[in-house]
C-alpha positions in Angstrom: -63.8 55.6 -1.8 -62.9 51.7 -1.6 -60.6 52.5 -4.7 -58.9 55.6 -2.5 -58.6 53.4 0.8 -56.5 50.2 -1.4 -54.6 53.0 -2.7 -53.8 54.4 0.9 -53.2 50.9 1.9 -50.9 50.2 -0.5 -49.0 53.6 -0.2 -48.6 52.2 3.7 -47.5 49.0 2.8 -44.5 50.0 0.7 -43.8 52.8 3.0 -43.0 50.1 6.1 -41.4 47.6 3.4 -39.1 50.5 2.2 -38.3 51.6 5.7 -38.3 47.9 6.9 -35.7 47.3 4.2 -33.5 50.5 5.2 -33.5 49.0 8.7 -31.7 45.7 7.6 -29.6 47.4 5.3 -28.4 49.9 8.3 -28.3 46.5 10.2 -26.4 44.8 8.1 -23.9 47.9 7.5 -23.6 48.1 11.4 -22.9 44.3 11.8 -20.0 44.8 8.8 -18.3 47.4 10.8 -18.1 46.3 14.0 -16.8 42.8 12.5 -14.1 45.0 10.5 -13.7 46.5 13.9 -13.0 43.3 15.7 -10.3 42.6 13.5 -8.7 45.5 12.8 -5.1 45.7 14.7 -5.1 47.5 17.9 -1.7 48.9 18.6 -1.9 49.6 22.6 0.5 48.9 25.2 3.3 46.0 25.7 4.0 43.9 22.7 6.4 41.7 21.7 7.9 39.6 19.2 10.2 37.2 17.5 11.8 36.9 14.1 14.7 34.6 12.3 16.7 34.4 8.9 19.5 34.8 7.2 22.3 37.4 8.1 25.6 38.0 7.9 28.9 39.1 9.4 31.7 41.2 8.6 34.5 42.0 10.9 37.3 44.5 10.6 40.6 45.7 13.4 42.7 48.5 12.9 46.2 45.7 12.9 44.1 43.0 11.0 46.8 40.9 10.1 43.5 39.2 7.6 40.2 37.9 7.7 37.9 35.7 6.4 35.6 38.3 4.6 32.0 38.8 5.0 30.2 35.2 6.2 26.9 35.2 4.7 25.6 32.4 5.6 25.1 33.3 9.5 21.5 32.4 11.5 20.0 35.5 12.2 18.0 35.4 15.8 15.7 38.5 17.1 13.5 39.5 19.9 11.8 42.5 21.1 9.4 43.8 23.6 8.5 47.5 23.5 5.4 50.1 24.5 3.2 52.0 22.7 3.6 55.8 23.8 0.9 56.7 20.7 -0.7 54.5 18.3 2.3 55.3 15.6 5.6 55.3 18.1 7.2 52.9 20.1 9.8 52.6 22.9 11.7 49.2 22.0 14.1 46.8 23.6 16.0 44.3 21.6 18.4 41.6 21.4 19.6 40.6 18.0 22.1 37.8 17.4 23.7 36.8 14.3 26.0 33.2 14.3 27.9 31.3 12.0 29.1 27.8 12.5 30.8 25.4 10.3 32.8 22.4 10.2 35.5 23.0 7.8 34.1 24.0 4.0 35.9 27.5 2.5 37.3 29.5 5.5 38.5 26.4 7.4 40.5 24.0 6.5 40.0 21.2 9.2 36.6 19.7 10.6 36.7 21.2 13.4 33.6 23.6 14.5 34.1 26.9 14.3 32.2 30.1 15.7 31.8 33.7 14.4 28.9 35.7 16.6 28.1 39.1 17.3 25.3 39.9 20.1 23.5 43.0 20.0 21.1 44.8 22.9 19.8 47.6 22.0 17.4 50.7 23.0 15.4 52.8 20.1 12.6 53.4 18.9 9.5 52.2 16.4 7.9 54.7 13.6 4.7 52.6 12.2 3.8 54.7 9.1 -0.3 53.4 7.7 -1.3 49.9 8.5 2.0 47.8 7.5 5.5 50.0 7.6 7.7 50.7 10.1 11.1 52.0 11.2 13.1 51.3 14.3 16.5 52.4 15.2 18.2 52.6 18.2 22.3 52.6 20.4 23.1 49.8 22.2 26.0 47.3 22.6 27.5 44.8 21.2 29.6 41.8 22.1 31.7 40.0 19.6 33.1 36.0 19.3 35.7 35.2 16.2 37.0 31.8 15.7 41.1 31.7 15.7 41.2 31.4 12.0 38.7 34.0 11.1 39.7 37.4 12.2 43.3 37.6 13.4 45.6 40.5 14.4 49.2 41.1 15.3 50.0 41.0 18.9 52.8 42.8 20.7 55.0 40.0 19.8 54.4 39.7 16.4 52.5 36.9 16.2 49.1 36.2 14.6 46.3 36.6 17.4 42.5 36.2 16.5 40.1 39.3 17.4 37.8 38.2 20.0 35.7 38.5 23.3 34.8 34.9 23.7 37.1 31.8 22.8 36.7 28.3 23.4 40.1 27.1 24.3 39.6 23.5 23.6 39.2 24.1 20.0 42.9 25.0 19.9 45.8 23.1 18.6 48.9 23.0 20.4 50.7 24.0 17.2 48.3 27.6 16.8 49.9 30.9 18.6 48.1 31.9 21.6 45.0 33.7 21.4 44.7 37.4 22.5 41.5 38.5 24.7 39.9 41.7 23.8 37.6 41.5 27.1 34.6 44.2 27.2 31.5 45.1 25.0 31.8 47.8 22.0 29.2 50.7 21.5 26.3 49.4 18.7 24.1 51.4 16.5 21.1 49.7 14.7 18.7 50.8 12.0 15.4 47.8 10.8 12.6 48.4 8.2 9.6 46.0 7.9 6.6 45.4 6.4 3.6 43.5 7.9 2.2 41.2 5.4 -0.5 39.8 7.7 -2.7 41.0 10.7 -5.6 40.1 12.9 -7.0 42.4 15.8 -3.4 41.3 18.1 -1.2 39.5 15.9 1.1 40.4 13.0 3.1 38.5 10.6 6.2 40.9 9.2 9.2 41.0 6.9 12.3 42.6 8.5 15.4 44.0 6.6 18.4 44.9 9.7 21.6 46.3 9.8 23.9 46.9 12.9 27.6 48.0 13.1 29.4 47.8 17.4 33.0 49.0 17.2 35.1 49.7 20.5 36.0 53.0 21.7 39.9 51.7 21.6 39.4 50.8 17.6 40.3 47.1 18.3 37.5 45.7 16.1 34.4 47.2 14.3 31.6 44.6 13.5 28.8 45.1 10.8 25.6 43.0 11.0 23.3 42.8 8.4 19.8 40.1 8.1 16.7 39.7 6.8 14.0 38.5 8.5 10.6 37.1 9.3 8.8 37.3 12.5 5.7 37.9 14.4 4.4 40.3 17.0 1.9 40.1 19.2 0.2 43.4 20.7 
């Protein structure tokens, strides 16, 4: 009998250490996911963000008398605030700015500095595919400032003009022609990818490749914008 009672004794003993040992483990299990919880990304609501980099601008006019090609070597400026209407789409408002500035080099041949810009506000939307794509898109408009000896067209009286919305008179000599205005915004479509290389429960660090294109109803310039960039976003 005392050889039956250790054995039921010891039958009890690793019965609780077994179910003793289950408990941590379930414990332990429990603890992991809800720490994987806490940092997992929640996508809810307002967010916003910023990003910069490298772009570029090319600009073209129906009676381009020449340009300066493509500048590639602009600043490329974003920001963006949107809402989440699911977990996976987003209404999204932006403002995108690409500039170029330089003091003489290639295109100019004084030391002047010179501007090329192209401003872009936008309305689209946000397509997050997984955990780190997404796709936004949108119409906006665009406004447009070209430096004298950048883009230039013919004016009515023959002369040379430069295509722009924006000019700063004091950067002009007495011996260039005058400058024509083209006053007035031009309709602007915009497509971005990205890829979010880092997150934590409401804060993303992401990759952006952009492209725009704004061209006036009246054909007097088209612009096309394209950057790549890295930002952050915060939900």
């Amino acid at each position: 009998m005392m050889v039956g009672a250790l054995a039921v004794l010891g039958l009890v003993g690793m019965s609780s250490g077994a179910a003793q040992a289950q408990s941590m483990n379930a414990s332990a299990f429990d603890g992991s996911n809800r720490s994987a919880n806490n940092d997992a990304l929640e996508r809810d609501g307002l967010f916003g963000g910023i990003s910069f980099g490298r772009g570029s601008i090319d600009v073209d006019c129906g009676d381009c008398a020449g340009s300066g090609g493509t500048l590639t070597e602009a600043l490329s400026l974003e920001t963006h605030v949107g809402y989440m209407l699911t977990p996976q789409l987003a209404l999204v408002g932006e403002h995108w700015t690409v500039r170029y500035n330089a003091r003489g080099g290639a295109l100019f041949d004084d030391n002047a500095p010179h501007l090329v810009a192209q401003h872009v506000s936008s309305l689209g939307a946000q397509l997050f595919f997984g955990k780190s794509f997404w796709v936004r898109t949108g119409v906006g408009v665009g406004w447009h400032i070209s430096d004298g000896d950048y883009a230039k067209r013919v004016g009515p009286s023959g002369q040379v003009q430069a295509v722009t919305t924006e000019i700063n008179n004091t950067q002009q000599s007495p011996e260039r022609p005058p400058l024509e205005e083209i006053p007035g915004p031009g309709a602007s479509y915009f497509a971005a990818i990205g890829w979010e290389v880092a997150h934590s429960r409401s804060f993303v660090a992401e990759v952006q490749l952009r492209a725009a294109s704004t061209q006036r109803a009246d054909d007097a310039y088209q612009v096309r914008n394209v950057g790549l960039n890295v930002g952050a976003s915060w939900y």
